[in-house]
N, C-alpha and C positions, 0 to 999 in steps of 0.2 A: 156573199154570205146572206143567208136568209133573216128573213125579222122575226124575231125572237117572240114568243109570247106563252103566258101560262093559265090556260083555261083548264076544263073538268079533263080532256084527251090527253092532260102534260103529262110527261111519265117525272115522278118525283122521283130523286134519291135521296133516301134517310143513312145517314152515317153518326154510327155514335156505339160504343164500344160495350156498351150494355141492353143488353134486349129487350128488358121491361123499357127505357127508354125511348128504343126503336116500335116498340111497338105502342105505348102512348101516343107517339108522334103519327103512327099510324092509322089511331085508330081515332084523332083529333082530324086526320088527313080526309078518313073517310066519311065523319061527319059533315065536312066542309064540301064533299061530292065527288072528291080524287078518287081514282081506281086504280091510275098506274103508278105504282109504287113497289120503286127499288130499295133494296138495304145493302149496305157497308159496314165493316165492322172496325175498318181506321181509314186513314187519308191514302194511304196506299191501294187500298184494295178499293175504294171511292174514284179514284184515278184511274183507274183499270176501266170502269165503268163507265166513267167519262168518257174516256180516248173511244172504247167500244160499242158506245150505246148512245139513243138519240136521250139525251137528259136534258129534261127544260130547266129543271130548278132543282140547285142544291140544299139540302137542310143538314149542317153538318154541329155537332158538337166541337167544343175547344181544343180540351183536353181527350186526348186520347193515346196508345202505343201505336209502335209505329210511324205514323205520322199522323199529325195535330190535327187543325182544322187549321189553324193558319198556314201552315207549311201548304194543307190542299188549297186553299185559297189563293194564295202565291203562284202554286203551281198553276192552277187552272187559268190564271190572266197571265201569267207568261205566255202562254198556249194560243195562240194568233184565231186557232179553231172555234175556243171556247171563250175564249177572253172576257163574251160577252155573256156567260153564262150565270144567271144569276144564284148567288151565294147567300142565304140565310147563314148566319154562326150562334149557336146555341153555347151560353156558357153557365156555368154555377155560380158564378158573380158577378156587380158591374162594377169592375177595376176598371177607370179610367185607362189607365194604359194601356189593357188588354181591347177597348175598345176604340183607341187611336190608332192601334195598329190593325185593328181591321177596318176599319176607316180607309188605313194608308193606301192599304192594296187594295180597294174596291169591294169591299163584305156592300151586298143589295140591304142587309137590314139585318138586325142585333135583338136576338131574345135571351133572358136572361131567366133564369129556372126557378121556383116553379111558373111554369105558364098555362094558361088556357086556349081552350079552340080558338077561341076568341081572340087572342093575341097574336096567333098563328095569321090568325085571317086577315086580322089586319094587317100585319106583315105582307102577305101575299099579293094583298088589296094593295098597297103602295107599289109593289113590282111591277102588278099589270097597270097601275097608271102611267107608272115611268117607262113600262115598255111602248106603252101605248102613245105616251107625247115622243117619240123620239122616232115611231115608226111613220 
């Protein structure tokens, strides 16, 4: 398995069932110096893209049809491929419990709406350190 890391070259996937969403996160994305930047429109069609596509880092909303962001989160650390694949979960509130159970199965880092580039980045900033002490 190769070592994991998410610089300006990472191809991101944004997953979240509303477009103005996707496209905020997009366009916080681009601020921040990302270029490659995928979209999903639930956990289902996010998984597809997973299995099919080199994806550094997920950015996935909670709540969504189809399937959640916890369900994709699950799914993707069952996945021996991806396991190590890290997980941003984007949700509309901080419910303790919603955020133990991404906790449980491995979410890389928890934002909670509204957020800034800025919050993003920091986000991101913690991924590439902890990729970076474990590579």
């Amino acid at each position: 398995m190769s070592v994991r890391t998410v610089d300006a070259q990472s191809t991101i996937l944004i997953v979240d069932d509303f477009p103005t969403m996707r496209q905020i996160i997009r366009n916080f994305l681009r601020e921040l110096g990302y270029r490659n930047i995928e979209e999903a429109t639930d956990g289902a069609a996010a998984l597809k893209k997973v299995e099919s596509s080199d994806i550094d880092l997920v950015i996935t909303d909670w709540k969504m049809p189809v399937m959640e962001g916890l369900q994709l989160l699950q799914s993707i650390r069952a996945d021996q491929h991806h396991a190590d694949l890290p997980v941003i979960m984007i949700a509309a509130e901080a419910r303790q419990d919603q955020i133990s159970a991404a906790a449980k199965h491995g979410v890389s880092g928890y934002i909670v709406k509204p957020f800034t580039a800025d919050t993003l980045a920091k986000k991101i900033g913690s991924i590439v350190r902890a990729l970076a002490s474990t590579s």
